[in-house]
C-alpha positions in Angstrom: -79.2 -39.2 59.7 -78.1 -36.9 62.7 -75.4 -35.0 61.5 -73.2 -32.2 63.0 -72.2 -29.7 60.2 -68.8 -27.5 60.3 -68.0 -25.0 57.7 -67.4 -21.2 57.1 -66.9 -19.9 54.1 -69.2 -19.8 51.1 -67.5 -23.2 49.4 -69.5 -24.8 52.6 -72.9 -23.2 51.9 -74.1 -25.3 48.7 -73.5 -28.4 51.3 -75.3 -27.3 53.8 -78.1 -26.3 52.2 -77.9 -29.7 50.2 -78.0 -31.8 53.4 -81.1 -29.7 54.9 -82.9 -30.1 51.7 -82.4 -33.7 51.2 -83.7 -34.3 55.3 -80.7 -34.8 57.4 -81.5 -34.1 61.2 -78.7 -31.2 61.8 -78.1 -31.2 65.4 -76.1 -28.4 65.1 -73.9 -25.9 62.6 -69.9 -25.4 63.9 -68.5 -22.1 62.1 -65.6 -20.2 63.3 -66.0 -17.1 65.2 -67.7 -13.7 63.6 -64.4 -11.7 62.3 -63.8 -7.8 61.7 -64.8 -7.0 58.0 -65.7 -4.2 56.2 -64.6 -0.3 57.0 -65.8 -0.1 60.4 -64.4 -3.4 60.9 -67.5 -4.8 62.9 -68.3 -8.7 63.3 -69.4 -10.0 60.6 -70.6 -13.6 60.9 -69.6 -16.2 58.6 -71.7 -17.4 55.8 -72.4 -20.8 57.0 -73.6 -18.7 59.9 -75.7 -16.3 57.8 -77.4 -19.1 55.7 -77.6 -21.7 58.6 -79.6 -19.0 60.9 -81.8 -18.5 57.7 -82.4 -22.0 57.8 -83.6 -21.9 61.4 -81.0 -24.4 62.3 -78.9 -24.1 66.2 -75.4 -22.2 65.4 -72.1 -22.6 67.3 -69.1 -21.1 66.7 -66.2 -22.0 69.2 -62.8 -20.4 68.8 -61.4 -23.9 69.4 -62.0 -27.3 69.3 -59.5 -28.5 71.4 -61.0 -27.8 75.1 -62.7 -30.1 76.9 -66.2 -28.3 77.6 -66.8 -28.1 73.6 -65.7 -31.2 73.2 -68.2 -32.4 76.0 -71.0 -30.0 74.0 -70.6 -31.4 70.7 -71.0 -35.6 72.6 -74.5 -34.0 73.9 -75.7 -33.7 70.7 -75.6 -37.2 69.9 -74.9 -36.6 66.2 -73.7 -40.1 64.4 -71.8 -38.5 61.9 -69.8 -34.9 61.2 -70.1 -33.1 57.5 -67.1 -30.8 57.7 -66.5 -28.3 54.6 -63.2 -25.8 54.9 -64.1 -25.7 59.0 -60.7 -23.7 59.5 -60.1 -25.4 62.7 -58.4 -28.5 63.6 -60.3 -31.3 65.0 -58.4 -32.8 67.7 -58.9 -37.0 67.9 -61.5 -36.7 70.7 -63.6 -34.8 68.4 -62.7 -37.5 65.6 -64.0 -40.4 68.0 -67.1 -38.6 69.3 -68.9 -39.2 66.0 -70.0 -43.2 65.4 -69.9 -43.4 62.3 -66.7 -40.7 62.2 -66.2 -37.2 60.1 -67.1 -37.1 56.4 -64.9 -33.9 54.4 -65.5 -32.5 51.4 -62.1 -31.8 49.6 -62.1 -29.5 46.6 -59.3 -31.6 44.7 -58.9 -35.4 43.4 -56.7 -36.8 46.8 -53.9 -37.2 47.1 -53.3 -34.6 44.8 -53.5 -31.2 46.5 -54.2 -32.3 49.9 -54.3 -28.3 52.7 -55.8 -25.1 52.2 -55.8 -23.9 48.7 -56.3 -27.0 46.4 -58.4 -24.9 43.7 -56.2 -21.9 43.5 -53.2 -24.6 43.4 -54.3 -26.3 40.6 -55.3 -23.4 38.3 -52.1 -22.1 39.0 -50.0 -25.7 38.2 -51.5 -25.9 35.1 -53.7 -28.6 35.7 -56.2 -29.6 33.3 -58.6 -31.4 35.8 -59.2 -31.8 39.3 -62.5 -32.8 41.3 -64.1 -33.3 44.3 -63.6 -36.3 47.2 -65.5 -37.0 49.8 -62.7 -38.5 52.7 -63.3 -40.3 56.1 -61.3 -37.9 58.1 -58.4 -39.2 60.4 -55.4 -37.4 62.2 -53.3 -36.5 59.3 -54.0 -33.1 56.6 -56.3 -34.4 54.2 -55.1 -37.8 54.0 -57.6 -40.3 55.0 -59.3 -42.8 52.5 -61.7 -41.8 50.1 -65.2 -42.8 50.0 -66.8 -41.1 46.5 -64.9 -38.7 44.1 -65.7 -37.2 40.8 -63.5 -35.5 38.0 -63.9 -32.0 36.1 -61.9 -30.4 33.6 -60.7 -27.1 34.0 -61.3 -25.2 31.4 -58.3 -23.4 29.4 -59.7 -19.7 30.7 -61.6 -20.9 34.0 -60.5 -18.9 37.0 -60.6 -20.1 40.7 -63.5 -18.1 41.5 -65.5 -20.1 38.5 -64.1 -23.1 39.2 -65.3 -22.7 43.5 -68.8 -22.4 42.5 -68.7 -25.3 40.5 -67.1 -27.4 42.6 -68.8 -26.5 45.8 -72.2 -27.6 43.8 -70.4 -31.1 43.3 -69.5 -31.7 46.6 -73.2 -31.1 47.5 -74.1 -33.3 45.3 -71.7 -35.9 46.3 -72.1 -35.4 50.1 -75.7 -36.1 50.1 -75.0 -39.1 47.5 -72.2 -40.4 50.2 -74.7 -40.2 53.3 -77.1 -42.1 50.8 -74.8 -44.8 50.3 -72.6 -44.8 53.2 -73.4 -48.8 55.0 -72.3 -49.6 51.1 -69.3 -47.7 50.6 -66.0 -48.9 50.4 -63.3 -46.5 52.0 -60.2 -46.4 49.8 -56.7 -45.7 51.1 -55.1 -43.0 49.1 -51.9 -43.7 47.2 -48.6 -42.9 48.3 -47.7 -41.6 44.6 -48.8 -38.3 43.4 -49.3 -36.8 47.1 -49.0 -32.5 46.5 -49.7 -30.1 48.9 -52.2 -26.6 48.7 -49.8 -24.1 51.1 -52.2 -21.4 51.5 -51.7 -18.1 49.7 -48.8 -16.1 50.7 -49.5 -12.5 50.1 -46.2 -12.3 47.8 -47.7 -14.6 45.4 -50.4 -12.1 44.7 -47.2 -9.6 43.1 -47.3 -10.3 38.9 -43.7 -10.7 38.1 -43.4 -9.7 34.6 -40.1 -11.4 33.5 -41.8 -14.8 33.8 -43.3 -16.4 30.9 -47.2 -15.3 29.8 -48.6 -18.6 30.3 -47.4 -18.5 34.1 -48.5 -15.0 34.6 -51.9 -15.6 33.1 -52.1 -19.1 35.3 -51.4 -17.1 38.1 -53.8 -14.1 37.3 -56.8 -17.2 37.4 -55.4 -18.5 40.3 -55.8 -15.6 42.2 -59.0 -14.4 40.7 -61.5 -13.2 42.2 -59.6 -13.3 45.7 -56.9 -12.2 46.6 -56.1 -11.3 43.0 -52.5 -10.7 41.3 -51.7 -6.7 41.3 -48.9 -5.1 40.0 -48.4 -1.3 40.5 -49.2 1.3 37.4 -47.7 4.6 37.5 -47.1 4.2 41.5 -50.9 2.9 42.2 -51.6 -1.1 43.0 -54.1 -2.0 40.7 -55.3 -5.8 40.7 -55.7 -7.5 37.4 -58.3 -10.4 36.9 -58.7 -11.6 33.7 -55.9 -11.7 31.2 -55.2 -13.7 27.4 -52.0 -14.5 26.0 -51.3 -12.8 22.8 -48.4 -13.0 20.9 -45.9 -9.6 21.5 -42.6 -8.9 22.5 -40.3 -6.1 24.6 -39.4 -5.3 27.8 -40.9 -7.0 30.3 -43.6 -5.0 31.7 -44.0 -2.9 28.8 -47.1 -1.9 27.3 -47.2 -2.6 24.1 -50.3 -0.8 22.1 -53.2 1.5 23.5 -55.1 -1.7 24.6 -53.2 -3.0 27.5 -50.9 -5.8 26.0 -47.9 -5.9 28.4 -44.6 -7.6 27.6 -44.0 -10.5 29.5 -40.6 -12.4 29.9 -41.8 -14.6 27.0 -44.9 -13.5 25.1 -47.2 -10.8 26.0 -50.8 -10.8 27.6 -54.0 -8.8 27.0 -55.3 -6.8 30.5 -58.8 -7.7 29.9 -60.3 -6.9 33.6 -58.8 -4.8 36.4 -59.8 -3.2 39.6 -58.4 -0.3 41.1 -58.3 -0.2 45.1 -61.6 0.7 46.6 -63.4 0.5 43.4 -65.5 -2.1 41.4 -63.7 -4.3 39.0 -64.4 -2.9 35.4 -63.5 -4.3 31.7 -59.9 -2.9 30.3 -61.5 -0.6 28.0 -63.8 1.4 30.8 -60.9 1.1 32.7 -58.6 2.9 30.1 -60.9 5.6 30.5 -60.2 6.7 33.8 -56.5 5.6 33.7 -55.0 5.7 30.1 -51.8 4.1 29.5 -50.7 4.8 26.1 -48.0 2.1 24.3 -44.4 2.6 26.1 -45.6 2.5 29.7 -44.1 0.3 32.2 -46.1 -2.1 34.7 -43.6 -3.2 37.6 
C-alpha cells in the first residue's frame, strides 16, 4: 500500500520501521521541524527523521499542516492512506480527506480511555492496572474516532512509563502492519460514550514530589514521570530528580528521612529512594548516589 507516514518522537520509530519492513510503498515521512537541543542548542532532527533518512526514505517536516501549498504537496503524492504516530500537529479536514482510504493512528491507550497527549504517563499515574494500544480511523475530534484493532497489557505493579513506551510502541507496530493487512475486512467501531478520560499533557508542576501525599501516590507519580520529565524534589537546596522508588512501611514527618538508606516519610507510609539523578549528571542507584551526597536519618526533602 502507498502510505504517507507522520510521526516524531521515538514512540513513532518501532512503526515506521515496521511498515518499511513489512513492504509498504512510503511516499513520504511528515515529522515536525528540527528543534534546539543539547548545550549549544543546535537543530537537532527528530527521530523519525534520523531513522527515516537511514532508511533512505523522502523526509518532510512542515511547521504546519494547515496552509494550502502543503496541503497541495501531500495530494501529489498520491498516498491512499496516512500512518500517523504522536505527529504533534493537527491535521486540518483537508488533510483528513486527501487520503482515500483516510488516516490510520496509533494511540498508546485502550480508547476512549485516555484520549490527548500523555495517555501512558496518565495511566501509570491513575493507578491503572492495564491499558493498550488502538489503532483509530482519525476524524475531526482529539482521539475520538472509531476503532479498527486494539490489544490489552497489564501494567505491571513497578513498570514505569519509560518501560511501558517501549513496550507499547512495539505493539502498535505490530498492530499497524496487522491493520493495513486486514483493513478491506475490518469493521470500524464507534467508541463508547462511557468511560471517555483525557491525557492533559505534563504540566511542569506535576513533576514537584509533594511529600504530605500518601506513598502509593508519590511512588505512582515517580513512574509516571520516569524517565522524562521525572519527579524532583530539592535536597539540601539542590533539585535532584528521583526515578525509581518502593513503598516501605515508616512513619514521621513528611519529608523526613528516615534511616541512612533514603526512606523518606511520606504523608502516609514512607518510600525507598532507589534511583536518583542529580542535574547535569547520569542517573545512578541510591547507594552510589549516597556517596557523593550523604543524607544521614533526620534530613528533610521539600
Amino acid at each position: 500500500m502507498r502510505i504517507v507516514f507522520m510521526g516524531t518522537p521515538d514512540f513513532a520509530v518501532a512503526a515506521l520501521e515496521a511498515l518499511h519492513a513489512a513492504g509498504h510503498d512510503i511516499a513520504a515521512v511528515c515529522t515536525q521541524p528540527p528543534r534546539p537541543a543539547g548545550r549549544g542548542k543546535r537543530p537537532r532532527p527528530s527521530p523519525v527523521q534520523m531513522h527515516a533518512e537511514a532508511l533512505g526514505l523522502p523526509v518532510r517536516c512542515p511547521a504546519s499542516l494547515r496552509d494550502a501549498a502543503t496541503q497541495a504537496e501531500l495530494a501529489t503524492l498520491k498516498a491512499e492512506l496516512a500512518v500517523v504516530v504522536a505527529y504533534g500537529l493537527i491535521l486540518p479536514a483537508a488533510v483528513l480527506r486527501s487520503f482515500p482510504r483516510g488516516c490510520l493512528n496509533i494511540h498508546a491507550s485502550l480508547l476512549p480511555r485516555w484520549r490527548g497527549a500523555a495517555p501512558i504517563q496518565r495511566a501509570i499515574m491513575a493507578g491503572d492496572t492495564e491499558t493498550g494500544v488502538s489503532i483509530m480511523q482519525m476524524e475531526r475530534g482529539l482521539d475520538t474516532g472509531p476503532v479498527l484493532l486494539s490489544r490489552a497489557t497489564p501494567i505491571g505493579p513497578r513498570e514505569t512509563a519509560g518501560s511501558l513506551h517501549d513496550r507499547l510502541a512495539g505493539m502498535g507496530a505490530e498492530l499497524i502492519v496487522k491493520a493495513l493487512e486486514r483493513i478491506d475486512d475490518l469493521t470500524p467501531v464507534p467508541q463508547p460514550t462511557d468511560g471517555v478520560t483525557y491525557a492533559a499533557k505534563i504540566d511542569k508542576a506535576e513533576a514537584r514530589i509533594d511529600w504530605t501525599r500518601p506513598a502509593a501516590e508519590i511512588d505512582r507519580q515517580i513512574r509516571g514521570l520516569s524517565p522524562f520529565p521525572g519527579a524532583w524534589c530539592e535536597m539540601e537546596g539542590e533539585r535532584v530528580k528521583v526515578l525509581l522508588a518502593a513503598p516501605e512501611a515508616g512513619e514521621g514527618p513528611p519529608g523526613t528521612v528516615l534511616d541512612d538508606r533514603l526512606l523518606v516519610a511520606c504523608g502516609t507510609g514512607a518510600l525507598r529512594l532507589l534511583q536518583l539523578q542529580r542535574a547535569g549528571r547520569a542517573a545512578m542507584d541510591a547507594e552510589r548516589f549516597l556517596l557523593g551526597f550523604p543524607l544521614s536519618a533526620g534530613g528533610r526533602l521539600v
